[in-house]
C-alpha positions in Angstrom: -42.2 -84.9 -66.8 -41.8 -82.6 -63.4 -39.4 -80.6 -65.2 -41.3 -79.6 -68.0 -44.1 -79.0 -66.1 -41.9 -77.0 -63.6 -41.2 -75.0 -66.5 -44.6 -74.4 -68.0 -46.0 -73.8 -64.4 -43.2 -70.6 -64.8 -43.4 -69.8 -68.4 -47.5 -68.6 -67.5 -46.4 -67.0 -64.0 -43.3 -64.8 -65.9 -46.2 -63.5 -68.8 -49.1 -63.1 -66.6 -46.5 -61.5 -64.0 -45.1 -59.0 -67.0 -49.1 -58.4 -68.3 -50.4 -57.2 -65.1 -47.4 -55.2 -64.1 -47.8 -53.7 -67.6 -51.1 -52.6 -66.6 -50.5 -51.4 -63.2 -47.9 -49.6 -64.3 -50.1 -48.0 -67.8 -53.0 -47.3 -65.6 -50.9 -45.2 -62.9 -49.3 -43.5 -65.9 -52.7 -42.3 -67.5 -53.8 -41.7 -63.8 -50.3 -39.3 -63.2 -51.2 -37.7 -66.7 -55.0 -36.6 -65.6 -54.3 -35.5 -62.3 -50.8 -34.4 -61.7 -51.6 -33.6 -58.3 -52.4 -37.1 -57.0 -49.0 -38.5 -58.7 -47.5 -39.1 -54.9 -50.7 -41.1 -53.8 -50.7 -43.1 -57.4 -47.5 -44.0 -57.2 -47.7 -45.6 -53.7 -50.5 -47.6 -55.0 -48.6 -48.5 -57.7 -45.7 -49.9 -55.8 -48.1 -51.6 -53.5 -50.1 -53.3 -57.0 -46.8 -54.1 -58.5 -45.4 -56.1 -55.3 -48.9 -57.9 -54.8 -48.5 -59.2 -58.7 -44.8 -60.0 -58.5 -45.9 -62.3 -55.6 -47.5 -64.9 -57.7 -44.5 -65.8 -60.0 -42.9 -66.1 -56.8 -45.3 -68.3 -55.5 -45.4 -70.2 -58.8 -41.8 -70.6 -58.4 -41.9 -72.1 -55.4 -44.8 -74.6 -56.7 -42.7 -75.5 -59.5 -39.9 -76.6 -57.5 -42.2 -78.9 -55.7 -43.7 -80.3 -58.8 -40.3 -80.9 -60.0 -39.0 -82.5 -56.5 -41.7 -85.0 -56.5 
């Protein structure tokens, strides 16, 4: 039952991880496309969004493996 928990627990983290990177990376896109002349400063906050979403699958990750291991 911990396994298939474990594997739902990443199933959500992997698609909520993939929608908000897809947004991050649309808005900075349509940002770059209104005002070329910020696209340095939109990208660094882009990099910085994209790390602070790819930290929760990671953290789910590591919550799974504890659900499982109990």
């Amino acid at each position: 039952m911990g396994a298939i928990a474990a594997g739902i627990a990443m199933a959500g983290a992997a698609i909520g991880g993939g929608v908000g990177d897809g947004i991050v990376i649309s808005s900075m896109l349509q940002g770059m496309a209104r005002q070329p002349e910020l696209s340095g400063q939109l990208r660094t906050n882009m990099f910085i969004g994209v790390g602070l979403v790819e930290a929760m699958p990671i953290i789910a990750f590591v919550v799974a493996l504890l659900v499982m291991n109990k």
